[in-house]
ROSE-4610 file (N, C-alpha, C; in Angstrom, 1 decimal, always signed):
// ROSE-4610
residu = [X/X/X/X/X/X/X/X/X/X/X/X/X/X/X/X/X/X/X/X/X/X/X/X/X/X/X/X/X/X/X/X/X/X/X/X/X/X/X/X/X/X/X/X/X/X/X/X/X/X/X/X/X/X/X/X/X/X/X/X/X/X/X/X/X/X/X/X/X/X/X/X/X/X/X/X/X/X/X/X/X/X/X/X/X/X/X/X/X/X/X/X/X/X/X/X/X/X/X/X/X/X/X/X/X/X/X/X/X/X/X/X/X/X/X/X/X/X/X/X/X/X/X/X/X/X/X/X/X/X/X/X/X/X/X/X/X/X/X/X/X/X/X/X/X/X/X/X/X/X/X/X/X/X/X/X/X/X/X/X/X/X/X/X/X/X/X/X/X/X/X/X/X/X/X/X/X/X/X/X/X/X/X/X/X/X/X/X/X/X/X/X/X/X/X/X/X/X/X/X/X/X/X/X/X/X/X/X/X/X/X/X/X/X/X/X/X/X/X/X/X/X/X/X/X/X/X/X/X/X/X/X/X/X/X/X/X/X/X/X/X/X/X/X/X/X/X/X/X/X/X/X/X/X/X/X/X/X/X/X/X/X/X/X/X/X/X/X/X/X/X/X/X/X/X/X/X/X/X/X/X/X/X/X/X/X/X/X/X/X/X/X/X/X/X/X/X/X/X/X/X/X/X/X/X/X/X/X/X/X/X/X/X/X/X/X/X/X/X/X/X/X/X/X/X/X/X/X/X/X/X/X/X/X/X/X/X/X/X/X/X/X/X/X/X/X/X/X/X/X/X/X/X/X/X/X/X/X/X/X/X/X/X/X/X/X/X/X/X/X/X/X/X/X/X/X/X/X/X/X/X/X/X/X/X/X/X/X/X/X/X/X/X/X/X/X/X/X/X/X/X/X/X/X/X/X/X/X/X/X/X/X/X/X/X/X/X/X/X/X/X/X/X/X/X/X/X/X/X/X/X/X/X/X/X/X/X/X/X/X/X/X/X/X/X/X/X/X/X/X/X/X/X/X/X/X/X/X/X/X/X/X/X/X/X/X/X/X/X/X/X/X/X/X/X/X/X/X/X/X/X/X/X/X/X/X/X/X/X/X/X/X/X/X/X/X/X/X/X/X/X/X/X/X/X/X/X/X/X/X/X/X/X/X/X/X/X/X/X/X/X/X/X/X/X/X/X/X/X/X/X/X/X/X/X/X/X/X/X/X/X/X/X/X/X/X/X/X/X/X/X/X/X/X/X/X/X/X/X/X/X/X/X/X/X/X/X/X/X/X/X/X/X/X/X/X/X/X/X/X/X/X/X/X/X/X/X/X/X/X/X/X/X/X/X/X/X/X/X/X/X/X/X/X/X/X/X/X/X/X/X/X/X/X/X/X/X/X/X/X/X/X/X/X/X/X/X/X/X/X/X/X/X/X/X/X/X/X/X/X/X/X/X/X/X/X/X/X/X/X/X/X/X/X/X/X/X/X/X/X/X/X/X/X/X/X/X/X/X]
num = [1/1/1/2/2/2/3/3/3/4/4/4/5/5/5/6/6/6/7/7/7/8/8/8/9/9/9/10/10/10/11/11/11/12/12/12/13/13/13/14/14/14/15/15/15/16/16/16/17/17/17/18/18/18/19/19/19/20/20/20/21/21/21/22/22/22/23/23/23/24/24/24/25/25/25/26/26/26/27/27/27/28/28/28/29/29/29/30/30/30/31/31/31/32/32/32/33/33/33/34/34/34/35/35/35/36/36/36/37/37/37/38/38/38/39/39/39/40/40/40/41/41/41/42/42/42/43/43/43/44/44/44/45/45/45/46/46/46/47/47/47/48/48/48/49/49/49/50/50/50/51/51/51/52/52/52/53/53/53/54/54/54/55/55/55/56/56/56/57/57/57/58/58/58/59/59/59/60/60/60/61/61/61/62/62/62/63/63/63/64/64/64/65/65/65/66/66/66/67/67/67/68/68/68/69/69/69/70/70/70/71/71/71/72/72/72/73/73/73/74/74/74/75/75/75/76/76/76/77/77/77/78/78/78/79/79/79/80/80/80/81/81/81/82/82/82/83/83/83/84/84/84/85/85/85/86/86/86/87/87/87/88/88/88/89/89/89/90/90/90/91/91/91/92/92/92/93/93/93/94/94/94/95/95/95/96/96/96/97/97/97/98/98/98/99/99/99/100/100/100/101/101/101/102/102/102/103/103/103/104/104/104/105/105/105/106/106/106/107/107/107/108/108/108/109/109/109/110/110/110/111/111/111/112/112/112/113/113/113/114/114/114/115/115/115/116/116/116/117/117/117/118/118/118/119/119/119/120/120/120/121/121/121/122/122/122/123/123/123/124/124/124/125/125/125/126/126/126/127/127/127/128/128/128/129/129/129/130/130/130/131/131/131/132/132/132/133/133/133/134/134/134/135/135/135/136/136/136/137/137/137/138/138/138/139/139/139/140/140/140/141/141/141/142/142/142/143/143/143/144/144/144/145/145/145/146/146/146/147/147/147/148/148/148/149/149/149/150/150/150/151/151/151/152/152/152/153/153/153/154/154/154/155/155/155/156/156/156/157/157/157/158/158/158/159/159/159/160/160/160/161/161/161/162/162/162/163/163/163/164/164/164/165/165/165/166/166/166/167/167/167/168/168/168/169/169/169/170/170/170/171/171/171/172/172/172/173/173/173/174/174/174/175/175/175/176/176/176/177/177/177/178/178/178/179/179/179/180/180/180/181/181/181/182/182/182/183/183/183/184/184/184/185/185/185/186/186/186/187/187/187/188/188/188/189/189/189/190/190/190/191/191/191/192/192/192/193/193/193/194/194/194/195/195/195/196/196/196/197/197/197/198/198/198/199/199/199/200/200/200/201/201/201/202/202/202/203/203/203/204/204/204/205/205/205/206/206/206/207/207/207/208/208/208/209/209/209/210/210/210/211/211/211/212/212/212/213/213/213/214/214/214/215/215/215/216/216/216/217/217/217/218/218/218/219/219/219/220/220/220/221/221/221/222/222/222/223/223/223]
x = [-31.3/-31.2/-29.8/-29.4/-28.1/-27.8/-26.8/-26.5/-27.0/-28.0/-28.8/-29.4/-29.9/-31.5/-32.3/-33.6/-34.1/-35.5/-36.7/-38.0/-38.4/-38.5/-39.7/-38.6/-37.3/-36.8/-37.1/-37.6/-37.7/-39.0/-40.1/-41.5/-41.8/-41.1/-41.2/-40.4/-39.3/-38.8/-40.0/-40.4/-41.5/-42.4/-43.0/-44.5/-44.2/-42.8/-42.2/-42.2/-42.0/-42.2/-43.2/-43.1/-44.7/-45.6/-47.0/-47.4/-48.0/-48.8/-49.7/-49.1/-47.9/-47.6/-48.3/-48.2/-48.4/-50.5/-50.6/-51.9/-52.3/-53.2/-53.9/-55.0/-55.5/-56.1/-57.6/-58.5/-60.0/-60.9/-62.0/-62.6/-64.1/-64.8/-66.4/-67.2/-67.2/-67.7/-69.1/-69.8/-70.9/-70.9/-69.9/-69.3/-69.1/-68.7/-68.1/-68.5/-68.0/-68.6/-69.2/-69.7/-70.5/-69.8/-68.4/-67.9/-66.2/-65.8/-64.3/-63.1/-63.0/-62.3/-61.8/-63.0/-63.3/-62.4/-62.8/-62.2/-60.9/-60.4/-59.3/-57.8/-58.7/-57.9/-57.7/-59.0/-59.1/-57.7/-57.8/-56.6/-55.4/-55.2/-53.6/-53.3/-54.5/-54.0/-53.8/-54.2/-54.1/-52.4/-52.3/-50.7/-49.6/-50.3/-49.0/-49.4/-50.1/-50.5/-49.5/-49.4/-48.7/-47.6/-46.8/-45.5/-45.3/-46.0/-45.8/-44.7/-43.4/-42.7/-43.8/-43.0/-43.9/-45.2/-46.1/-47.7/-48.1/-47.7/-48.2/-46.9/-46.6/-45.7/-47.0/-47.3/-48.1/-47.5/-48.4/-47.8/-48.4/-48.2/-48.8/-48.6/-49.6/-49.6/-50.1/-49.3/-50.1/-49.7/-50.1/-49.9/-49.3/-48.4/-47.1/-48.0/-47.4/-47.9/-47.9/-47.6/-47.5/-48.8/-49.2/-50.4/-49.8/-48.7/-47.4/-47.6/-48.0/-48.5/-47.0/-47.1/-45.9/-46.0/-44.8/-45.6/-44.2/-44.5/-43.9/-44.2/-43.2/-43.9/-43.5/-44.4/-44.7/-44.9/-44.9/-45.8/-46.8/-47.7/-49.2/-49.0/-49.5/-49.6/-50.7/-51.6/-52.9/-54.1/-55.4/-57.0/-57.6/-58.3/-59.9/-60.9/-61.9/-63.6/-62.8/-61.9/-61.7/-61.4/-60.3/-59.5/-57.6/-57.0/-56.2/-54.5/-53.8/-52.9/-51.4/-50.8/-49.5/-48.7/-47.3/-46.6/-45.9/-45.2/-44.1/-43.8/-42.8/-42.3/-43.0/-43.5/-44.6/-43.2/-42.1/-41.3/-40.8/-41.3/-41.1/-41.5/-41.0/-41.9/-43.4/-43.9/-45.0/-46.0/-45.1/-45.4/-46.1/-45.1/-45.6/-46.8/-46.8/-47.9/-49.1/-49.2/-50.1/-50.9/-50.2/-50.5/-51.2/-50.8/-51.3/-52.5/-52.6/-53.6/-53.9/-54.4/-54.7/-55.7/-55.1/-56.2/-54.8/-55.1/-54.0/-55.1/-53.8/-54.5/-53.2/-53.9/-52.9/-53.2/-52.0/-52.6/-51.6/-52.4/-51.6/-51.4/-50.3/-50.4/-49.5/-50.7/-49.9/-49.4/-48.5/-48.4/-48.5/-48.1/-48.3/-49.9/-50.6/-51.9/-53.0/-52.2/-52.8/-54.1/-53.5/-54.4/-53.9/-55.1/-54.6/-55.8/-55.5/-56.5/-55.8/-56.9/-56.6/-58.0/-57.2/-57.9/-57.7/-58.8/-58.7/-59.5/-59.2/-59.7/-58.5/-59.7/-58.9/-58.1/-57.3/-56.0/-55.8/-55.9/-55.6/-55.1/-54.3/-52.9/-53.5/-52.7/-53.3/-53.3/-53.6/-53.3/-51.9/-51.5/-50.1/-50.1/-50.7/-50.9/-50.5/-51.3/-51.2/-49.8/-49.5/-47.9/-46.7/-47.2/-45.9/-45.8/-47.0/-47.1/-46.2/-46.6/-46.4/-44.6/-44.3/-43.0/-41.8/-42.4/-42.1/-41.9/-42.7/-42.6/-41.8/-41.0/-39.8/-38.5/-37.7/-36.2/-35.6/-34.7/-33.9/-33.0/-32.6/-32.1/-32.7/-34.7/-35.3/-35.8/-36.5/-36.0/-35.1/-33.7/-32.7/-32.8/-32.8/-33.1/-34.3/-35.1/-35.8/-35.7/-34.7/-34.4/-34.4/-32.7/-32.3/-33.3/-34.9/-35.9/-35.1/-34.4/-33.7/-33.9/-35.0/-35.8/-35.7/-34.9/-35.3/-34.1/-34.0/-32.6/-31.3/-30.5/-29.5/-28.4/-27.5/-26.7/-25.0/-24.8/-23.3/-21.9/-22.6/-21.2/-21.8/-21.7/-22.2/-21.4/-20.4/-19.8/-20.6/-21.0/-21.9/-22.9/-23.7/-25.4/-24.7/-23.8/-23.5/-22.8/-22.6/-22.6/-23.7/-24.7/-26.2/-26.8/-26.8/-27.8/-26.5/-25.7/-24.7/-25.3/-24.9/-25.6/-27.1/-27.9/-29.4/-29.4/-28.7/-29.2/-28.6/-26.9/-26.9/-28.0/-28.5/-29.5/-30.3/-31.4/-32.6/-32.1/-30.9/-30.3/-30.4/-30.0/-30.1/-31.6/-32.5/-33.8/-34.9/-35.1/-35.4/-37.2/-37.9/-39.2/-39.2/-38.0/-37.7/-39.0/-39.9/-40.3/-40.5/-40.4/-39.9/-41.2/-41.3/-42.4/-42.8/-42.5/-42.6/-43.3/-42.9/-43.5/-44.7/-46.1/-47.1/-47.6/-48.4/-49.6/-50.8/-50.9/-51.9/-52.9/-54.1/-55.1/-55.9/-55.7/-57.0/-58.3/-59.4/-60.4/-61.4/-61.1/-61.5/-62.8/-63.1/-64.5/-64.7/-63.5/-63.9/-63.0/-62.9/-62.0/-62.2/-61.5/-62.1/-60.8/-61.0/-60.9/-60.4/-59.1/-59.0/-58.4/-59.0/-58.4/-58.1/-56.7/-56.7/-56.7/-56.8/-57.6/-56.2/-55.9/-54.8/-55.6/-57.0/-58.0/-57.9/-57.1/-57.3/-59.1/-60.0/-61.1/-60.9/-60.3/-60.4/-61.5/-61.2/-62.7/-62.2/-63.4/-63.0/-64.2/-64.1/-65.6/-65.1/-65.6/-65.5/-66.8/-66.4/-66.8/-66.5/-67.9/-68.0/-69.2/-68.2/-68.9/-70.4/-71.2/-72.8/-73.3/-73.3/-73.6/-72.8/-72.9/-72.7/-72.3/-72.6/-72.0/-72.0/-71.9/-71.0/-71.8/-71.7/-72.6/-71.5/-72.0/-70.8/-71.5/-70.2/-70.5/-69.3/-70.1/-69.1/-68.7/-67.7/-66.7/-66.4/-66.4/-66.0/-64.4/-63.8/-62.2/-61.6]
y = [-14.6/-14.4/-14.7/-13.6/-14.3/-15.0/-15.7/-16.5/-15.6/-16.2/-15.7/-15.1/-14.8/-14.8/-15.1/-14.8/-15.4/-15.2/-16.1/-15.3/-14.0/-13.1/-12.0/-11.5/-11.6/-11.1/-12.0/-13.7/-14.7/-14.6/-14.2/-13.9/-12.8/-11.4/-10.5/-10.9/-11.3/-12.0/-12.7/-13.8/-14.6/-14.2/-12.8/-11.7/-11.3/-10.9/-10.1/-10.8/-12.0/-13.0/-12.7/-12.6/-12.1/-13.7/-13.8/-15.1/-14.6/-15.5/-15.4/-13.7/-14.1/-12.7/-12.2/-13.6/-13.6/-13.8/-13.7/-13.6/-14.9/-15.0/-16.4/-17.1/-18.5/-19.1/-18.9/-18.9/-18.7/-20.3/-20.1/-21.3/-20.3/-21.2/-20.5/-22.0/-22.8/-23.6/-24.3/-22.7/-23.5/-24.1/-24.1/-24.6/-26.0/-26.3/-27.3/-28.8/-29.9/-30.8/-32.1/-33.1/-33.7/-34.5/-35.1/-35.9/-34.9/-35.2/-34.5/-35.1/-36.4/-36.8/-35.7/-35.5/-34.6/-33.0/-32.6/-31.2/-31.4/-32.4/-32.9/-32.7/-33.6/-34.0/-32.2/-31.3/-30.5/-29.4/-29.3/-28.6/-29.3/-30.3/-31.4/-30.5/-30.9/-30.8/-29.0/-28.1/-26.3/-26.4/-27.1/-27.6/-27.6/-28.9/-29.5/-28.6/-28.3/-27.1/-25.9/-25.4/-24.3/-24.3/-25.8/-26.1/-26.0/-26.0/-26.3/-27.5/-27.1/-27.8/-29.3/-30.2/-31.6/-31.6/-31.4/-31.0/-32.1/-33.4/-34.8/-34.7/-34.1/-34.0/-33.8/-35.2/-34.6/-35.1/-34.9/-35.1/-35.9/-37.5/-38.4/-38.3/-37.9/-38.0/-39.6/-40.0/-41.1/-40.8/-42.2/-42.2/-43.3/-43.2/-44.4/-44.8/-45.9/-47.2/-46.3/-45.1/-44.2/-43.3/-43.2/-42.4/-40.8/-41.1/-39.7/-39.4/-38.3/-37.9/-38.4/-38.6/-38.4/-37.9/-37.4/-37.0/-37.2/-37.3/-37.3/-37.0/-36.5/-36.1/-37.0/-37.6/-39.0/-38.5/-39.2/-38.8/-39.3/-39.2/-39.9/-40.4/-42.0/-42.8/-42.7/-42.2/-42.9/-41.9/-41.7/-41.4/-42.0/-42.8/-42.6/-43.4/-43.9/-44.1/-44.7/-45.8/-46.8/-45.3/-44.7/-43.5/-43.0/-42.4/-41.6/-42.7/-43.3/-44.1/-43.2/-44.1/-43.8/-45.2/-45.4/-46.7/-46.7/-47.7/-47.6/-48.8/-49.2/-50.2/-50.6/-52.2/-52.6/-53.0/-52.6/-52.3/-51.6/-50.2/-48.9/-48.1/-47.5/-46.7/-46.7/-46.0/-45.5/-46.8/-48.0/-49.8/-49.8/-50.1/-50.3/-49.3/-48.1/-47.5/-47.9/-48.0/-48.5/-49.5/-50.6/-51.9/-52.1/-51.0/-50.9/-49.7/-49.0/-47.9/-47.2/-47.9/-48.2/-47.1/-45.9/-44.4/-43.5/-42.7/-41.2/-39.7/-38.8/-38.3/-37.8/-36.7/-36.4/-35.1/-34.5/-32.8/-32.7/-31.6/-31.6/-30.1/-29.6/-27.9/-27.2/-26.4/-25.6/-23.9/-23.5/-22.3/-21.0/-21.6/-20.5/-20.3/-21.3/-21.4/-20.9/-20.9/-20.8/-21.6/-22.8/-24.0/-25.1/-25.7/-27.0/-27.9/-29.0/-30.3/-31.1/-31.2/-32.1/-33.4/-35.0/-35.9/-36.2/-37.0/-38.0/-39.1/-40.7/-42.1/-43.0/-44.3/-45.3/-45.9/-46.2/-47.0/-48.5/-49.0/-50.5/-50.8/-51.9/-52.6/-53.1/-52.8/-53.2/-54.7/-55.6/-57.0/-57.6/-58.5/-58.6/-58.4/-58.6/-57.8/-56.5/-55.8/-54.5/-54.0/-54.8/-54.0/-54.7/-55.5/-55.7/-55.3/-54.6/-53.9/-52.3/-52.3/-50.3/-50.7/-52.1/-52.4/-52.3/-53.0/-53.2/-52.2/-51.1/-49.8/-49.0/-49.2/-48.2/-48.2/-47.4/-47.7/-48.8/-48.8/-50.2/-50.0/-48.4/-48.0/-47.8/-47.6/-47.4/-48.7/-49.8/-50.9/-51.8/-51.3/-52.0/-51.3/-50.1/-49.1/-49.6/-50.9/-51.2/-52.4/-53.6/-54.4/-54.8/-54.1/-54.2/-53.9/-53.3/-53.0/-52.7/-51.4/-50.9/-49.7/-48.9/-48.1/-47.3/-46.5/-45.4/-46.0/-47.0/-47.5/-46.8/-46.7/-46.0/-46.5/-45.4/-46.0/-45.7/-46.7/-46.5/-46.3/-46.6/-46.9/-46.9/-45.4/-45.6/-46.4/-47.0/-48.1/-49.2/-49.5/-50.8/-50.5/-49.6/-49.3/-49.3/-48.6/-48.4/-49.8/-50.8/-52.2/-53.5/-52.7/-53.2/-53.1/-51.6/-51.5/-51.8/-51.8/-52.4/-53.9/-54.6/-56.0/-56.2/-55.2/-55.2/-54.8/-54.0/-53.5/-54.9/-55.1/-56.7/-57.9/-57.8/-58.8/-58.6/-57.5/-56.8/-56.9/-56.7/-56.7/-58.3/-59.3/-60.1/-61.1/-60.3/-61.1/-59.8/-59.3/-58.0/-58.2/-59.4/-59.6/-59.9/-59.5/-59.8/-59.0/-59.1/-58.1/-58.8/-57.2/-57.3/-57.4/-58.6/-58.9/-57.7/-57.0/-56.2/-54.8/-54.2/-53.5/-53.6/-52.3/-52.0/-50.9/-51.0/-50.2/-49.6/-48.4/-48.3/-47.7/-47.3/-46.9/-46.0/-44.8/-44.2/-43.3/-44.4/-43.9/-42.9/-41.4/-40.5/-40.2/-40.1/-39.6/-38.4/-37.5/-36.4/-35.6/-34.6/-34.4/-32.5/-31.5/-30.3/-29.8/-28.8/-27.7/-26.3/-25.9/-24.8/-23.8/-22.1/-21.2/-20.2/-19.9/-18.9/-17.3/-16.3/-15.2/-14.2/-13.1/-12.2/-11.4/-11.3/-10.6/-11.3/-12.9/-13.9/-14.6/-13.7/-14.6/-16.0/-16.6/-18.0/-18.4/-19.4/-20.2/-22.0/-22.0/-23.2/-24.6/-25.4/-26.4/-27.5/-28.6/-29.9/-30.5/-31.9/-32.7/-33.8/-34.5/-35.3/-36.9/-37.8/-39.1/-39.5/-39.4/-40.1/-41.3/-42.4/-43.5/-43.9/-44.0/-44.3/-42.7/-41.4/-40.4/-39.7/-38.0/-37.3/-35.8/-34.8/-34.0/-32.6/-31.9/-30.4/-29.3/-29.1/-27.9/-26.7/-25.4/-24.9/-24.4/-24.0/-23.5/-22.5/-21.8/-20.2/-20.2/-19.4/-19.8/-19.6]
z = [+261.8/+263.3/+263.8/+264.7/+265.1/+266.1/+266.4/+267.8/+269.0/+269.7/+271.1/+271.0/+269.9/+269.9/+270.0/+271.2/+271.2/+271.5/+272.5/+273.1/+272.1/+272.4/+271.3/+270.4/+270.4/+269.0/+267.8/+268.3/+267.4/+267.5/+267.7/+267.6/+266.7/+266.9/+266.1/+264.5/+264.6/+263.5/+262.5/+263.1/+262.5/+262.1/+263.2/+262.4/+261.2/+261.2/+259.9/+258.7/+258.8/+257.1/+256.5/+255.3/+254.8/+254.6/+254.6/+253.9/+252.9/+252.2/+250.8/+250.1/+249.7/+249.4/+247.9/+247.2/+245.6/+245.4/+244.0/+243.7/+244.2/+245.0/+245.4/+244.2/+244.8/+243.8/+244.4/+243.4/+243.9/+244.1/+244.7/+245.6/+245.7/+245.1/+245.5/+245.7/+247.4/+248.1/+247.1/+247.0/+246.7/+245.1/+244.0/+243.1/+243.0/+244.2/+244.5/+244.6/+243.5/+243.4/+244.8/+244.3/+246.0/+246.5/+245.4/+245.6/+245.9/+247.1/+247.6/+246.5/+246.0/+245.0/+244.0/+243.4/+242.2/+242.7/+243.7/+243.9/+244.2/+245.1/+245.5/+244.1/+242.9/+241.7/+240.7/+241.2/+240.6/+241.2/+242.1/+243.3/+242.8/+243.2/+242.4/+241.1/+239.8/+238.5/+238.4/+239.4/+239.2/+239.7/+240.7/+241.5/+240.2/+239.6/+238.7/+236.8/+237.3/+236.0/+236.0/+236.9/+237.4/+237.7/+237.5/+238.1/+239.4/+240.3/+242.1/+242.2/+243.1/+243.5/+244.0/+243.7/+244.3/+244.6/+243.8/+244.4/+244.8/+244.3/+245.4/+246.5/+247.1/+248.4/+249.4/+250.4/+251.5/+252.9/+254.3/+255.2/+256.1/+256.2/+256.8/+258.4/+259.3/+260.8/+261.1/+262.4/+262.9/+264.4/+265.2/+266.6/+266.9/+267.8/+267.9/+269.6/+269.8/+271.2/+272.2/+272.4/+273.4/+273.4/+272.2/+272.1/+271.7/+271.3/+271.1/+269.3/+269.0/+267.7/+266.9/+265.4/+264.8/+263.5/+262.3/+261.3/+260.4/+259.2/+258.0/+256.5/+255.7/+254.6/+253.3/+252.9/+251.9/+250.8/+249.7/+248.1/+248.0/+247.7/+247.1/+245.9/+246.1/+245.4/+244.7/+245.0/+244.1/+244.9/+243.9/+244.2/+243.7/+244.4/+244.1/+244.9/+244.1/+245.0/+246.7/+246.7/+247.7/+248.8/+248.2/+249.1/+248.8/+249.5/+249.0/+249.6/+248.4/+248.8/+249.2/+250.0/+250.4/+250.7/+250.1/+250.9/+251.6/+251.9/+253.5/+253.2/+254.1/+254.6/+256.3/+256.0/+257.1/+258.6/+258.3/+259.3/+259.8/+259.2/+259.8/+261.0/+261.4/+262.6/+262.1/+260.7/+260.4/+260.2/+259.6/+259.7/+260.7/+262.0/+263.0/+263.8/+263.7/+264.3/+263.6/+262.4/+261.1/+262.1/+262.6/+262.9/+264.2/+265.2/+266.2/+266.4/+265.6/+265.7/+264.0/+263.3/+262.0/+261.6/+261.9/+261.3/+261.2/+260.3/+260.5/+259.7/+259.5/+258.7/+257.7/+256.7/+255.5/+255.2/+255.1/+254.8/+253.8/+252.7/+251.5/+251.8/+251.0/+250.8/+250.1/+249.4/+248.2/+248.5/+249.3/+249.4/+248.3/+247.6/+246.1/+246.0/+245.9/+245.7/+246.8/+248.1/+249.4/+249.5/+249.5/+249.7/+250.7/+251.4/+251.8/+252.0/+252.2/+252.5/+253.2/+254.2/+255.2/+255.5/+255.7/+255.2/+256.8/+257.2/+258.4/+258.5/+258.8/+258.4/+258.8/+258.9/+258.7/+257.8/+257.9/+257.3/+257.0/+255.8/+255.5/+254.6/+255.0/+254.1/+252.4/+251.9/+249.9/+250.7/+248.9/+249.0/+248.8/+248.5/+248.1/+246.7/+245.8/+244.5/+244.2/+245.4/+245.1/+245.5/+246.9/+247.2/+246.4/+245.5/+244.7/+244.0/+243.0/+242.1/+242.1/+243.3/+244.1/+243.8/+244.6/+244.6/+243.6/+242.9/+241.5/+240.7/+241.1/+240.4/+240.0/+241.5/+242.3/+241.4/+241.4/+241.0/+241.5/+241.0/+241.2/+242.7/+242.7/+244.4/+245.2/+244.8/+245.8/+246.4/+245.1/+246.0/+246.7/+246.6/+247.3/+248.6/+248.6/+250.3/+250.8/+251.0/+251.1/+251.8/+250.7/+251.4/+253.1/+253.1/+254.4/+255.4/+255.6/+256.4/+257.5/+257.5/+258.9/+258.7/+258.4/+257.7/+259.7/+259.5/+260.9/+262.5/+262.0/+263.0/+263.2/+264.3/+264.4/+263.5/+263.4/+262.2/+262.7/+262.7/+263.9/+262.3/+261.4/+260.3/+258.9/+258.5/+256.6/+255.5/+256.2/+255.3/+255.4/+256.4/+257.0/+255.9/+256.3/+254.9/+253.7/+253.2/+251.6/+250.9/+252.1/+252.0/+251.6/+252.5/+252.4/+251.4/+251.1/+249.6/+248.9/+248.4/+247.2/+246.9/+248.0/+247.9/+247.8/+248.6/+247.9/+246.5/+245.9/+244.6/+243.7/+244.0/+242.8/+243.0/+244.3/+244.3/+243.4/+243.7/+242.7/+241.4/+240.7/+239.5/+239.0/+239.5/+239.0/+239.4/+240.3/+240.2/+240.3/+239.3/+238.7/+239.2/+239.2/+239.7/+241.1/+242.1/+243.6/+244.0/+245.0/+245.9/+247.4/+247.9/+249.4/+250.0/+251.0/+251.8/+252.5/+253.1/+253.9/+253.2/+252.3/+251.7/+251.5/+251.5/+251.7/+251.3/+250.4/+249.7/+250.8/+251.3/+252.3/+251.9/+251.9/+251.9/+252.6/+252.6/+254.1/+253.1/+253.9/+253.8/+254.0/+253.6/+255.0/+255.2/+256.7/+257.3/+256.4/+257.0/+256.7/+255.6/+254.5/+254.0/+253.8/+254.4/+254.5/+253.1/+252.8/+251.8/+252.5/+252.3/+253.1/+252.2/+251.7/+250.4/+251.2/+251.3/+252.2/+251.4/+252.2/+251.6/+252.6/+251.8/+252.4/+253.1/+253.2/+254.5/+255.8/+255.5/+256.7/+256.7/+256.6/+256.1/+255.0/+255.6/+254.8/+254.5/+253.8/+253.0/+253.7/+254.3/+254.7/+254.0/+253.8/+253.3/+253.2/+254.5/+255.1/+254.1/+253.8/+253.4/+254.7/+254.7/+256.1/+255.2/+255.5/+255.3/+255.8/+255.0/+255.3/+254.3/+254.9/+254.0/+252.9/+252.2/+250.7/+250.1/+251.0/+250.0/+250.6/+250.6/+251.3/+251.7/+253.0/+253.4/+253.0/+252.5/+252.2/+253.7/+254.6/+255.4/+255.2/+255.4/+255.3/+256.9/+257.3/+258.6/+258.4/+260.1/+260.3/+259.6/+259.5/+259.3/+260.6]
């Protein structure tokens, strides 16, 4: 588009993109196992089977003190029975919303595949075990980017930061079992977790999985 463009030339523009251009992936609902885990891992491993750029790339939504949506795109840490992990730093914008309004959701999506899932639930902090473990994990620069917990702050001088993590990373270097209080293994539990296959007819395939007791009710949705 060129400079001043804008209103319906940038609408007609955007009709024009093609989507699901390529062979899509198939989804027959009633296949589909009782537990959302199971189809969840099945979707991932067709992702990382096929070589999909970052198939654990998803996109954590929460709600900040304002009641003001926000969103970001995280990697997944972890699945299973408990629910689907992500970490942060417990000083972060995403920290602090965590702390004050402790639910989000998570949408994963595979465009090649013409898929997506979208999770929604409560949210809760690992133990200290667990987030030093997650900690510990990390590279030696991703734990030093860590340190400093000025994770989203304005930054008046990149000499000032590239001073920070210098000195965070010789730290970490010479106490290699350091981990940072602040760091946090989270957890969301979801109510609900739906299944979305999209179809070049636009008839999508949609099939929600919804929390009942101890296990789980399969509906399916108009698209």
């Amino acid at each position: 588009m060129g400079e001043g463009d804008h209103g319906g030339a940038v609408r007609g523009w955007l009709r024009g993109i093609e989507v699901f251009a390529g062979p899509l992936a198939e989804f027959e609902p009633e296949r589909a196992p009782a537990d959302p885990v199971r189809l969840f891992l099945s979707w991932l491993s067709d992702a990382v089977a096929d070589g999909l750029r970052d198939p654990h790339a998803m996109t954590l939504s929460t709600v900040d003190e304002a009641g003001d949506p926000d969103a970001r795109v995280l990697i997944l840490k972890g699945v299973d029975g408990a629910g689907w992990q992500f970490a942060g730093h417990g000083f972060s914008p995403k920290g602090h919303q965590l702390a004050v309004r402790p639910r989000a959701a998570l949408t994963f999506y595979w465009p090649e595949h013409g898929r997506q899932v979208r999770l929604r639930g409560p949210v809760t902090p690992g133990s200290a075990q667990d987030n030093a473990t997650d900690f510990l994990g990390r590279s030696d620069s991703a734990r030093a980017e860590s340190l400093p917990a000025r994770q989203s702050q304005y930054l008046a001088d990149a000499a000032e930061r590239d001073r920070a993590l210098e000195k965070a990373l010789a730290l970490i270097r010479r106490e290699p079992s350091l981990v940072d209080s602040g760091w946090t293994l989270y957890t969301l539990a979801p109510a609900e977790v739906e299944f979305w296959q999209a179809a070049r007819s636009r008839v999508h395939t949609r099939l929600r999985y919804e929390r009942a007791g101890d296990g789980w009710e399969r509906f399916r949705l108009w698209s």
